[in-house]
Structure formats: structure tokens, C-alpha cells
DRENNUGU-804579 format. One record per atom (N, C-alpha, C): x, y, z; residue in one letter. Coordinates in pm, whole numbers, padded with zeros to 5 digits, always signed. Each point is the difference from the previous one (the first is absolute). Layout:
BEGIN
XYZa ...
END
This chain:
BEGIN
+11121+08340+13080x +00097-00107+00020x -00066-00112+00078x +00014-00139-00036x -00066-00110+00070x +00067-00012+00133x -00038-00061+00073x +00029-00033+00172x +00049-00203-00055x +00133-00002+00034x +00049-00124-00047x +00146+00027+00073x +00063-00102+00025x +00114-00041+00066x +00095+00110-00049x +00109-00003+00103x +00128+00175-00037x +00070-00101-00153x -00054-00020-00098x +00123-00002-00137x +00008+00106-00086x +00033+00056-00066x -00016+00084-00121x -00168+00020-00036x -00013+00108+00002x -00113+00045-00094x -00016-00060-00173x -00091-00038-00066x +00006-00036-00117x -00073+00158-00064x +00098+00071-00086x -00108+00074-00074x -00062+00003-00163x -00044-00165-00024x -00062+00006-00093x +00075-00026-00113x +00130-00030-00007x +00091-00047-00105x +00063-00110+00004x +00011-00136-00111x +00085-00067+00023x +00081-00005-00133x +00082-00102-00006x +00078-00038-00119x -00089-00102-00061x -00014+00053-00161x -00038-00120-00109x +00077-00097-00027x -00019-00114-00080x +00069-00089-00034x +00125+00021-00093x -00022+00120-00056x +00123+00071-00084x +00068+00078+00077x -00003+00001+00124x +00072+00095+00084x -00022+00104+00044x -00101+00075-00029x -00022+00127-00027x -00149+00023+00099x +00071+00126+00073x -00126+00019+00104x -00117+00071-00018x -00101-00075+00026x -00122+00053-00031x -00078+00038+00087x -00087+00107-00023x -00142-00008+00108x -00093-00060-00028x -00083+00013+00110x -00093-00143+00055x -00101+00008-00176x -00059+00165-00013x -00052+00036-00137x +00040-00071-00123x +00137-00004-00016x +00075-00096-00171x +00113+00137+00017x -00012+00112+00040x +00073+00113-00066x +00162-00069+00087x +00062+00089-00053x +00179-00041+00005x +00028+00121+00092x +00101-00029+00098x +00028+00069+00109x +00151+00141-00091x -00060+00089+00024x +00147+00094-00029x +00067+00004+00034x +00141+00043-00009x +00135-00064+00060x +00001+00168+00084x -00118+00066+00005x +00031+00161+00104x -00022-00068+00136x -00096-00102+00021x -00015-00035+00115x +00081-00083+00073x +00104-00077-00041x +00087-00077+00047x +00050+00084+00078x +00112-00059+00131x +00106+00076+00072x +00085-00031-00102x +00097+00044+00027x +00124+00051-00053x +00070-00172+00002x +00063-00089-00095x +00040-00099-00023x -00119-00145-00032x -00113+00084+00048x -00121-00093-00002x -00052-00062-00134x -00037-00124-00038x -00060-00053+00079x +00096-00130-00016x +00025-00048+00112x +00125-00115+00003x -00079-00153-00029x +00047-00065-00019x -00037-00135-00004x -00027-00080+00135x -00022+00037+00105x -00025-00047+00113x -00152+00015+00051x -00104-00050-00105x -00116+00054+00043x -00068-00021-00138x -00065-00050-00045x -00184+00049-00077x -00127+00039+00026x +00057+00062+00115x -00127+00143+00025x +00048+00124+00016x -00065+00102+00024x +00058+00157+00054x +00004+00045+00143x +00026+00044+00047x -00034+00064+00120x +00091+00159-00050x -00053+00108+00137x +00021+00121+00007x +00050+00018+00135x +00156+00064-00040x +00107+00042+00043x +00013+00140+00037x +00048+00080+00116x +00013+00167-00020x +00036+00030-00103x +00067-00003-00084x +00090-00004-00164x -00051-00031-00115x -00104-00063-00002x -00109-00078-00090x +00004-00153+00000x -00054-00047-00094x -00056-00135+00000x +00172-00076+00007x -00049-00142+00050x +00079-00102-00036x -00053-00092+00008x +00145-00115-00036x -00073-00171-00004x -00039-00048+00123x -00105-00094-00022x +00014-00082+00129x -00073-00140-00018x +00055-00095+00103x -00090-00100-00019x -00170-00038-00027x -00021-00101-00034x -00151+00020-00003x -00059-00071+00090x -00097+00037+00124x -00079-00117+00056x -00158+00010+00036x -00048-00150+00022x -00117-00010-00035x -00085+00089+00124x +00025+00067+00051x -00034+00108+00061x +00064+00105+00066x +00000+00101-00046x +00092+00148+00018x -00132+00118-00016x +00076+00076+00101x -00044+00116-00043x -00037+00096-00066x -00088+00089-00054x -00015+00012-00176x -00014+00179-00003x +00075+00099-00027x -00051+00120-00065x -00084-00019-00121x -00167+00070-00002x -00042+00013-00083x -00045+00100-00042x +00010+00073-00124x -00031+00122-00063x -00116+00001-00054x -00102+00094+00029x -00123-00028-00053x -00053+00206-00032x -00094-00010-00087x +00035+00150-00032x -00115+00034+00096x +00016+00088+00069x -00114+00068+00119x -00107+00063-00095x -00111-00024+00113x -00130+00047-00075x -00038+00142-00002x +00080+00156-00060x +00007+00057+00055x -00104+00116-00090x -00082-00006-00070x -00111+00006-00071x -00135+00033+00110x -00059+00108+00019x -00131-00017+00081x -00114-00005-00154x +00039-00052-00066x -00120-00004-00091x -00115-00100+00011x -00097-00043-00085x -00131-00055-00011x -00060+00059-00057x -00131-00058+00083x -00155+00079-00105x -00071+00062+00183x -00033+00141-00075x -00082+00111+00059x -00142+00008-00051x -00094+00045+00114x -00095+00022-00078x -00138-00115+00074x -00070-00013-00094x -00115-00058-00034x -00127-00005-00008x -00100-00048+00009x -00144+00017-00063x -00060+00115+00111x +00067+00007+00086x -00076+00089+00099x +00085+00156+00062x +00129-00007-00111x +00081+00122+00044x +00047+00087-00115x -00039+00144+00038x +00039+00099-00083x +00114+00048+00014x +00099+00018+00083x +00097+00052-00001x +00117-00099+00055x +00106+00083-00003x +00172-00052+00066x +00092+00066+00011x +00113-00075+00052x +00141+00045-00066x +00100-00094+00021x +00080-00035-00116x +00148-00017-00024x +00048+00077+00027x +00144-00073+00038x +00116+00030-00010x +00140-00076-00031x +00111+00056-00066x +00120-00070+00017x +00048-00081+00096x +00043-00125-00003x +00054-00052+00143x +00131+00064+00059x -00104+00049+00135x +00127+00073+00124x -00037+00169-00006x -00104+00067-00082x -00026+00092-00015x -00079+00039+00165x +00070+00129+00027x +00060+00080-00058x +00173-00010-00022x +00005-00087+00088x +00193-00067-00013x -00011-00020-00163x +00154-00042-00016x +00053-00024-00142x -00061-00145+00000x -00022+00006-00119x -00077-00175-00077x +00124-00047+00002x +00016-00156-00071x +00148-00044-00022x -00043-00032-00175x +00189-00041+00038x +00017-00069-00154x -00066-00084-00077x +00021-00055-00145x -00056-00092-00100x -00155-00090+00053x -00135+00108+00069x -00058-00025+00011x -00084+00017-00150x -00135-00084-00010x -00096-00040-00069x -00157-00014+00091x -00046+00091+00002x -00137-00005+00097x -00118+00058-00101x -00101-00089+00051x -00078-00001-00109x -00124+00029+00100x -00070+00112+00051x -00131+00064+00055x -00156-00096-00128x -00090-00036+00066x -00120+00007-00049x -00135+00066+00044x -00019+00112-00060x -00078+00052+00007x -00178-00013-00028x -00085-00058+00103x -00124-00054-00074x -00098+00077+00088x -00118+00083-00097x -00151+00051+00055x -00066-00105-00045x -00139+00135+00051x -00113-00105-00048x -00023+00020-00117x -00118-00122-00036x +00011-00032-00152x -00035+00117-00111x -00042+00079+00064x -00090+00128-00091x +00058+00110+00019x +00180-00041-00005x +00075+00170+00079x +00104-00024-00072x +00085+00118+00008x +00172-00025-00115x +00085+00050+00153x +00099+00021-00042x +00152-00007+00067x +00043+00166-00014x -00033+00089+00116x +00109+00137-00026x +00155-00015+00083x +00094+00037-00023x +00003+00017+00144x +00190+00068-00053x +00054+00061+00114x +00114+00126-00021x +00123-00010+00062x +00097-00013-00041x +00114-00034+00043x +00043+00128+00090x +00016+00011+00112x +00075+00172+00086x +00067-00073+00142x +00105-00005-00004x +00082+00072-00067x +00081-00133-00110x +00067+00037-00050x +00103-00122-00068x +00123+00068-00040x +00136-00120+00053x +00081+00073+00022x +00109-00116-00003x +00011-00070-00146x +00140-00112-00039x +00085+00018-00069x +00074-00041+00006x +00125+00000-00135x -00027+00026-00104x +00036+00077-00114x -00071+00048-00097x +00023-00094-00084x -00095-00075-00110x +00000-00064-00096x +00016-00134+00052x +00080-00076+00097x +00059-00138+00024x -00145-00064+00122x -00026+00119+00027x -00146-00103+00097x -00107+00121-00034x -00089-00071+00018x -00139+00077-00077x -00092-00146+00060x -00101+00059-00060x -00144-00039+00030x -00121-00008-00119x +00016-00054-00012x -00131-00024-00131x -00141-00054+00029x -00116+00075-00069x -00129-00013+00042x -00074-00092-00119x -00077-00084+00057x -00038-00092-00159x -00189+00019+00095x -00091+00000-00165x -00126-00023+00030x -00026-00134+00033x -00113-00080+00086x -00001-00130+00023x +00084-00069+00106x +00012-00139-00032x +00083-00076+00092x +00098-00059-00052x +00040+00038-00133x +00138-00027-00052x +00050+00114-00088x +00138-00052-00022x +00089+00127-00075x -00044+00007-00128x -00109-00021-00084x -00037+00019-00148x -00020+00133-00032x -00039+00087+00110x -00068+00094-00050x +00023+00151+00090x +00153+00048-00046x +00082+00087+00058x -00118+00161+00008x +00021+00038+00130x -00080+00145-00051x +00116+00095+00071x +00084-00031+00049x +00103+00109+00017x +00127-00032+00085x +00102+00092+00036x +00102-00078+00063x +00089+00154+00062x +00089-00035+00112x +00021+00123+00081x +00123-00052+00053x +00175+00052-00033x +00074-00019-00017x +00103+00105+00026x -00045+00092+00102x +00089+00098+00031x -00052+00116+00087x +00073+00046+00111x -00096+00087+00104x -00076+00154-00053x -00055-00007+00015x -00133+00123-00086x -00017-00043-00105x -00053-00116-00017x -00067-00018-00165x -00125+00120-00053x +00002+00001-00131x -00070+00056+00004x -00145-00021-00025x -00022-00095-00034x -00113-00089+00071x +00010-00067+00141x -00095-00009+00097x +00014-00051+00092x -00181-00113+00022x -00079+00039-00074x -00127-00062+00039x -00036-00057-00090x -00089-00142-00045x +00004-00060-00048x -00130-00057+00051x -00114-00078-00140x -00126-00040+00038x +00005-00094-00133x -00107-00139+00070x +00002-00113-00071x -00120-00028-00118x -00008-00072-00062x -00146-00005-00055x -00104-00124+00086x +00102-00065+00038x -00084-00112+00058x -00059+00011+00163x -00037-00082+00066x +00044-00007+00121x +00085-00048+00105x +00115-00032-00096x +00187-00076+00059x +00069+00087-00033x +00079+00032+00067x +00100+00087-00050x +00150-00081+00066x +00125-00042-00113x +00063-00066+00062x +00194+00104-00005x +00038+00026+00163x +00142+00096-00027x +00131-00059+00041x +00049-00009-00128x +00105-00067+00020x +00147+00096+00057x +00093-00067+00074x +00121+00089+00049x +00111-00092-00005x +00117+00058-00105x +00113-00050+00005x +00074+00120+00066x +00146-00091+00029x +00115+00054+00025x +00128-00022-00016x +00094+00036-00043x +00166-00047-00012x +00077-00078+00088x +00112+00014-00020x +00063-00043+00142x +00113+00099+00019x -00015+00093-00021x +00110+00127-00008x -00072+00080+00119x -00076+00113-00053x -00023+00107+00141x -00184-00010+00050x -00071+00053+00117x -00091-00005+00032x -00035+00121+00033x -00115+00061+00040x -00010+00101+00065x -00161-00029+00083x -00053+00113+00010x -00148+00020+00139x -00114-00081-00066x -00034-00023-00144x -00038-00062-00049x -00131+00084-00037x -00113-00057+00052x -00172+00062-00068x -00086-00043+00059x -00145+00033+00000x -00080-00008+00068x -00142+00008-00069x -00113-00056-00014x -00068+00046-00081x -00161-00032+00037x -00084+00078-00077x -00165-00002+00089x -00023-00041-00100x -00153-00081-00011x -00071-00051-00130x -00110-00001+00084x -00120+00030-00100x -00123+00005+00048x -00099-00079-00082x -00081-00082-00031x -00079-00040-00075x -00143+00045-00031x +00036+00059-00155x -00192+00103+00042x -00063-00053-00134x -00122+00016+00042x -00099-00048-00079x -00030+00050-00139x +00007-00085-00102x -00025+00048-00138x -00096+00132+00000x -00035+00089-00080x -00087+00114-00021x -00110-00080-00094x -00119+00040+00052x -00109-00053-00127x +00007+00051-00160x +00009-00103-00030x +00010+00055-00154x -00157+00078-00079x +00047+00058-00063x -00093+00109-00068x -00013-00066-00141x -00129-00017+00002x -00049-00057-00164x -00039+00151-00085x -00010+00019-00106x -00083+00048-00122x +00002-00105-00117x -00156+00073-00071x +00003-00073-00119x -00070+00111-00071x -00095-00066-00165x -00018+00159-00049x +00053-00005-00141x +00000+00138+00031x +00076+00078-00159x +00055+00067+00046x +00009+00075+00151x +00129+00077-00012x -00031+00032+00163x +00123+00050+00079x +00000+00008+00137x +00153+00084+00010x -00008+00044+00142x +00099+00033+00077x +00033-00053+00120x +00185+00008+00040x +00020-00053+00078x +00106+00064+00094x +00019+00043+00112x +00124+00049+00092x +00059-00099+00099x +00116+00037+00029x +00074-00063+00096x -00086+00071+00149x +00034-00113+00106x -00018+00022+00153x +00003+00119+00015x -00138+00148+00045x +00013+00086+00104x +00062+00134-00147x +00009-00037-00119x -00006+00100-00122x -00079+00104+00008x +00038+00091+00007x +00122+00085-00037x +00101+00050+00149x -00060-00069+00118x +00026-00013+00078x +00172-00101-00006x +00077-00031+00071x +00152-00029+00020x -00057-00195+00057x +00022-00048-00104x -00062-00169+00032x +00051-00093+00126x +00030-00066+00064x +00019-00095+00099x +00134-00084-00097x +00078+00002+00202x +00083-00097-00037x +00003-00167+00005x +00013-00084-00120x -00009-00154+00048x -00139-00004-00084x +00018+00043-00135x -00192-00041-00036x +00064-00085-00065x -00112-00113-00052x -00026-00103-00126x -00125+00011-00044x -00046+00110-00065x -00128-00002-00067x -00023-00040-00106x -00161-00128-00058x +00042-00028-00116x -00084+00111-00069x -00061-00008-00100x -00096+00040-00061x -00011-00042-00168x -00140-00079-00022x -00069-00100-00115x -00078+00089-00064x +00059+00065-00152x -00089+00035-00109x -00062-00115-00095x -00132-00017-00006x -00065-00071-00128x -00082+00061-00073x -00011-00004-00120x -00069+00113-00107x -00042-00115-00098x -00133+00031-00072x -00085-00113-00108x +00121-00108-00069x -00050-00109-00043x +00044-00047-00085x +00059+00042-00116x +00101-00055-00052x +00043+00054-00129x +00030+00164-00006x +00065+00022+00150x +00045+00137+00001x +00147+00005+00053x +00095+00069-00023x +00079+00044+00048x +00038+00142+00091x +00074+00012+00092x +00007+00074+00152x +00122+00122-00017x -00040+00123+00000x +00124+00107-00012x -00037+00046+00084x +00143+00019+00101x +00004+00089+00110x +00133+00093-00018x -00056+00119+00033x +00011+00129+00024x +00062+00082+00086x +00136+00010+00024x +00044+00055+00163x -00050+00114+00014x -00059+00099+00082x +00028+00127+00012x +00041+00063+00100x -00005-00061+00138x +00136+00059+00062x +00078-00097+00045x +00116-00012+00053x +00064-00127+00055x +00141+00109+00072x -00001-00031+00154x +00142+00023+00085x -00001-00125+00077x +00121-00062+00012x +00019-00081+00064x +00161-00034+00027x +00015-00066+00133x +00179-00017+00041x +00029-00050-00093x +00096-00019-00134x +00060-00022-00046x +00084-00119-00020x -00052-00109-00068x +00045-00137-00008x -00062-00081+00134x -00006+00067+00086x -00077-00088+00114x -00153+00004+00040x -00057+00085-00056x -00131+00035-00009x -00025+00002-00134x -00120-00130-00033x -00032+00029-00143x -00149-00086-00023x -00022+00019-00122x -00139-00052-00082x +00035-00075-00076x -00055-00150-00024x +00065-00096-00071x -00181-00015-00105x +00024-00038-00106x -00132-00037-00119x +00005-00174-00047x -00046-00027+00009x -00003-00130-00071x -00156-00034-00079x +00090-00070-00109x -00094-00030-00076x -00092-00107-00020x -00075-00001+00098x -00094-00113-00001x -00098+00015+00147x -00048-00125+00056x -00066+00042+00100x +00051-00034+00158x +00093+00010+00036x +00057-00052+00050x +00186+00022+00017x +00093+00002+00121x +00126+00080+00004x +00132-00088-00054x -00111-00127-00040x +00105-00102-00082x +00006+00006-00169x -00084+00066-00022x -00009+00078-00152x +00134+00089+00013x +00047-00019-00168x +00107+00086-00060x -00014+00178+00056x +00077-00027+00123x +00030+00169-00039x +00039+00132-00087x -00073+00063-00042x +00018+00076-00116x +00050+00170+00068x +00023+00015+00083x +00043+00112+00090x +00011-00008+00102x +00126+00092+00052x -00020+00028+00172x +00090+00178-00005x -00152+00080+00092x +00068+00119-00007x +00021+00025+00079x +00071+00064+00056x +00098+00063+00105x +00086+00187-00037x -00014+00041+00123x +00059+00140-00030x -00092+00114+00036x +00063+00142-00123x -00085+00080+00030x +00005+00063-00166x +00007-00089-00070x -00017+00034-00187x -00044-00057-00070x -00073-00053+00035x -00152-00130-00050x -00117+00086-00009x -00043+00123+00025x -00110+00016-00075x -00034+00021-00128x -00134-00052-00081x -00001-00010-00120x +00040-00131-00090x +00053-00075+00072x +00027-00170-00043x -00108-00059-00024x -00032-00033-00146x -00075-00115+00019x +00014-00141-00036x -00072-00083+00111x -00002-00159-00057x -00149-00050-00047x +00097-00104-00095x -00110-00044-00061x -00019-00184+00002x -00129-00101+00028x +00022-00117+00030x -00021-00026-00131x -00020-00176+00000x -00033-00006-00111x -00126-00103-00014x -00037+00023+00111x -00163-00079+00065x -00068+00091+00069x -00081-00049+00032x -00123+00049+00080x +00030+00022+00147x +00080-00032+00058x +00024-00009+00125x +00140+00036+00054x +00068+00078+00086x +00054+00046+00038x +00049-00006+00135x +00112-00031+00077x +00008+00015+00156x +00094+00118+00040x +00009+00051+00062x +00078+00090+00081x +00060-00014+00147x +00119-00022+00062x +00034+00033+00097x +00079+00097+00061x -00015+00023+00090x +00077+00190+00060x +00056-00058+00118x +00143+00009+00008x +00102-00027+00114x +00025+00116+00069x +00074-00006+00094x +00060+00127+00092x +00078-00066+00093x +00140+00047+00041x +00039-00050+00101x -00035+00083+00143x +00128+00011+00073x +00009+00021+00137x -00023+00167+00014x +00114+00087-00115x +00020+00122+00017x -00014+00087-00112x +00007+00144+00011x -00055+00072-00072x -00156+00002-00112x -00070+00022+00061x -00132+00014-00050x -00022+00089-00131x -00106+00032-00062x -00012+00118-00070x -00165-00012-00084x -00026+00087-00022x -00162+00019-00070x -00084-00126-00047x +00085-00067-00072x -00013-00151-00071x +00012+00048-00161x -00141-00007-00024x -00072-00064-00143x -00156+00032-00022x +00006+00088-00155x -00144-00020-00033x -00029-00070-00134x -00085-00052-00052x +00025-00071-00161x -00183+00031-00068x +00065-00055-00070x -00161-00046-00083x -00004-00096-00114x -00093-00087+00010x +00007-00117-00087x -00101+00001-00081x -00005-00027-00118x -00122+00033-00125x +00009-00165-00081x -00108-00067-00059x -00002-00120-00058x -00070+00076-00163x +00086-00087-00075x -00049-00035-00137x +00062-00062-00081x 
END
């Protein structure tokens, strides 16, 4: 409220030239906020009454209620060229977050690292506020979203080195909200072959692989040859742990597979060039043996 002589408060409404009261915005005042007989003709401005709004005169300086939406968001950007780890959280956590918030976290490593990182605990309204995880520094490129307490995903890893988390909310109920770690780790060296024919395993095979890999691995075989690979063993978490193929040299080539599970052995792919890429994901939890293959050219 401004500091100005004892008249009426102005809160931001007057009468248009058609009569009709408006806010300072263009929008039209609802007749819920009036007091009771309001708004009389003794006045083309508003003021606020115990009872609600009424008329009042207008002058060239009054007192002013102004509504402005609080900044109640701890979001930004985390991170940077010289930090591996963190944590978010909901605003007011471990208290209840509030209503019809929009907070947008940025997540940035260094240049040669991706984005892990695990939501524990989370704990909102089911379906009406959630949280969504996008690769990068904008919403193009969704990699998952968490929308109810015990999801059953909870961890989540980027391809890049941004990782950007977005958090809505309703304006109905709130609760303790979430909390979350992210760590930024360094790509795995990629593994070349070339040839006529080779083998290849996942991380620590036949051994139980690491959580949070991005391994690539580059088959090239002679000219004027084409690349069949061979599963022969494959366990892995199930939709969240998997082996992706693409066809070309490189992870922007047409993907022609991605296996996942524990009933993929004996699959084979086939390119339709000389060259071949592979990448092997894993998230946060449950580990298992990996992957063995074999790749033959002709």
C-alpha cells in the first residue's frame, strides 16, 4: 500500500467510458467483489471496504493496493563448468510447496559430462502437479515425467550436458513436495572395432554393469560390406536399461533397434552399410549381467 494522505485506498479499478468497471490490466471487474448494493455512482474508481469493493471518487493522488504475484519459485540454473553435483528442491521443502506454481530448475555440467540425478523422496497430488524432466535447456526433448508419490521411476539421466526440470502445480491441494540429487559424470570412452568380425560386452560382463553408463561403441568393416550382429546373451532392467543400434556412423543415424529385457538372446541386426554405432544406457537402479554379441561383415 502507498504512504499518501488518509483518502480511500485505490485498488486498481476504475469505470470506462461505457460505465463499466475495469482493471488497471483491460479485464472487467466481477460483480463477486462488489459489497452488497455496490458499485454506486458516486465515484470512478474502487476502493476496498470490510464487505468488498465499492465506488469512490478519483484523485490525483491516493493510496493504491497493489496485487502482484509473489516470487515463490526457488528455481534457476544449478551447476556449472566446475561442478559435479547438487540438489533441488520444491519451494518450502520440506514444508508444503504452494499453489499454481511453474518453476523451471537448470541443470548445467561440464562440457564432456551428461545429467544423472534422482528424485527421493516425492510426494504431490497425484496427476494435477508433477514434474517433468526434458534433455537440454528447453522443453523439445522430454525424457521422463513423475506425477505421483512412489513413481515408479524415480531417476533419470540426460544425453547432453543441460538437463532442464520443470514443476507445475494446481490450485486445489499441496503436499511435502520432493527433493532431488543430480550428479554430472563423464561420458565413458567409446570402444572402436573394425575388421570382418569382432565381439562386444556391456560394462564389467558377465559381471552386474554400473549404474548411470552412456557407452558408445563404433563398428566399421571393408567397403562394400554390410554388418550382422548377433546377441548371445543379454539381461538387463527392463525398458530402462537398454542397447540402442543405429545405422550409420554415428547416434544421429536411423535407429534400427533398441534391446532391452531378458529375451533378446539370439536377435539379429542387420545395417545396411559398412558402419554401425551402438549405445548402452542404464539408469539409477537395478543392475544385472548386461550383454554379450558378435558382429560378422559381408
Amino acid at each position: 500500500m502507498t504512504n499518501s494522505q488518509r483518502l480511500p485506498p485505490w485498488v486498481g479499478a476504475s469505470r470506462d467510458s461505457s460505465g463499466a468497471f475495469k482493471w488497471s490490466s483491460g479485464m472487467s471487474v466481477s460483480s463477486i467483489f462488489w459489497a452488497q448494493n455496490e458499485p454506486t455512482i458516486y465515484g470512478d474508481c474502487a476502493t476496498l471496504r470490510s464487505n468488498g469493493m465499492a465506488a469512490c471518487p478519483c484523485y490525483n493522488l491516493q493510496p493504491a493496493l497493489c496485487k502482484l504475484k509473489p516470487q515463490l519459485c526457488n528455481d534457476g540454473t544449478f551447476g556449472g563448468p566446475n561442478l559435479v553435483f547438487g540438489t533441488i528442491n520444491s519451494p518450502g521443502y520440506p514444508d508444503q510447496y504452494y499453489n499454481n506454481l511453474d518453476c523451471y530448475y537448470q541443470i548445467v555440467g561440464p562440457a564432456d559430462s551428461y545429467i544423472t540425478i534422482n528424485f527421493d523422496p516425492f510426494i504431490v497430488e497425484n496427476y494435477y502437479d508433477f514434474v517433468e524432466i526434458y534433455d537440454g535447456n528447453t522443453t523439445l526433448k522430454l525424457i521422463g515425467d513423475l506425477d505421483a508419490p512412489e513413481p515408479p521411476k524415480a531417476s533419470f539421466e540426460s544425453m547432453s550436458n543441460q538437463m532442464l526440470v520443470y514443476f507445475h502445480t494446481d490450485g486445489v491441494e499441496t503436499d511435502k513436495g520432493w527433493q532431488a540429487q543430480w550428479t554430472a559424470k563423464k561420458f565413458s570412452t567409446s570402444i572402436t572395432q573394425s575388421g570382418t568380425s569382432g565381439a562386444l560386452t556391456s560394462t564389467n560382463y558377465p559381471n552386474d554393469y554400473d549404474i548411470f553408463i552412456q557407452q558408445l561403441y563404433y563398428i566399421t568393416s571393408p567397403e562394400n560390406t554390410v554388418i550382422t550382429v548377433t546377441v548371445g546373451d543379454f539381461s538387463t532392467e527392463t525398458d530402462y536399461d537398454y542397447l540402442e543400434i543405429f545405422d550409420g556412423d554415428d547416434v544421429d543415424a536411423t535407429r534400427i533397434a533398441k534391446l532391452s529385457g531378458h529375451n533378446v538372446a539370439g536377435a539379429t541386426v542387420n545395417s545396411t552399410g559398412n558402419r554401425l554405432t551402438m549405445r548402452f544406457i542404464t539408469d539409477g537402479t537395478n543392475q544385472y549381467p548386461g550383454w554379450h554379441l558378435l558382429w560378422s561383415a559381408s
